[in-house]
C-alpha positions in Angstrom: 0.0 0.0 0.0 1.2 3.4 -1.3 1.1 4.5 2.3 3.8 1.9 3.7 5.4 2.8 1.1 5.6 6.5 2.1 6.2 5.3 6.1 9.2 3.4 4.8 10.6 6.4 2.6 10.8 8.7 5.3 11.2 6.4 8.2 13.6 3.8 6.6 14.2 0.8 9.2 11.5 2.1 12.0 8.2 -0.3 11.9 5.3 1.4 12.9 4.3 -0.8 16.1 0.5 0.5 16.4 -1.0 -1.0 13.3 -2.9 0.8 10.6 -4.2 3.6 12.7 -1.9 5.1 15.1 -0.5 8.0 16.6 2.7 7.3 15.2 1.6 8.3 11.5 1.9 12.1 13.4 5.9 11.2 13.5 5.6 12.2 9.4 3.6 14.9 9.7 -0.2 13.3 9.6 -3.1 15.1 11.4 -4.3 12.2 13.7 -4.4 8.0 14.2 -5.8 8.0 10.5 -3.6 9.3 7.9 -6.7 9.1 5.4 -8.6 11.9 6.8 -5.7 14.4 5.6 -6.3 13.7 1.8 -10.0 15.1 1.6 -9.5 17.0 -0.8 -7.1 15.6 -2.7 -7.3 11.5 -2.2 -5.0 9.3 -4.2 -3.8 11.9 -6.2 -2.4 13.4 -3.4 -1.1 10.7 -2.1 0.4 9.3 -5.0 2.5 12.8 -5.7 3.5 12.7 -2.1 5.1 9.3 -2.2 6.6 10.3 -5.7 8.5 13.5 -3.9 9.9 12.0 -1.0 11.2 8.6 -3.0 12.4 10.7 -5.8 14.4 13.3 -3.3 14.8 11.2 -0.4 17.3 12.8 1.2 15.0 16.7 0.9 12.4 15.7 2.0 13.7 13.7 5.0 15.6 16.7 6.0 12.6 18.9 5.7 10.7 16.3 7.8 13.7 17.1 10.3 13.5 20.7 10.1 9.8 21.3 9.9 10.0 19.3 13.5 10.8 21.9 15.6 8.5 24.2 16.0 6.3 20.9 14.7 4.6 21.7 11.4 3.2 18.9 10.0 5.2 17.4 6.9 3.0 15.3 5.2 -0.6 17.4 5.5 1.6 20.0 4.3 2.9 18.4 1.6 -1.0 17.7 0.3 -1.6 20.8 0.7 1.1 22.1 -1.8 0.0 19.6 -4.1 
């Protein structure tokens, strides 16, 4: 699933230990226990462009993921929102 596949881009060895809906999805930048809820507007589209950035610059975007953690801003319902 496309977003495993975004977990393990940006969080490369670190398993996710509280299944499908978890708190932990907030560690990328999600909104709450169900990254789904973020993509509204966009959906799959969305989701899909998201993946595509942060495979296709790995190293940017887990850098911005460390810098946009402090103050927290939240990576990933940002990065839908550029899209």
């Amino acid at each position: 699933p496309a977003l495993d596949v975004l977990w393990d881009t940006l969080r490369p060895g670190v398993r996710r230990t509280g299944g499908a809906l978890t708190d932990e999805w907030g560690e990328i930048g999600f909104q709450g226990k169900d990254p789904c809820t973020d993509f509204r507007g966009m959906g799959r589209l969305a989701l899909l462009q998201l993946t595509h950035m942060c495979s296709v610059k790995n190293e940017e975007a887990r850098g911005l993921l460390t810098f946009m953690s402090e103050p927290y801003i939240p990576f990933a319902a940002t990065g839908i929102n550029v899209t």
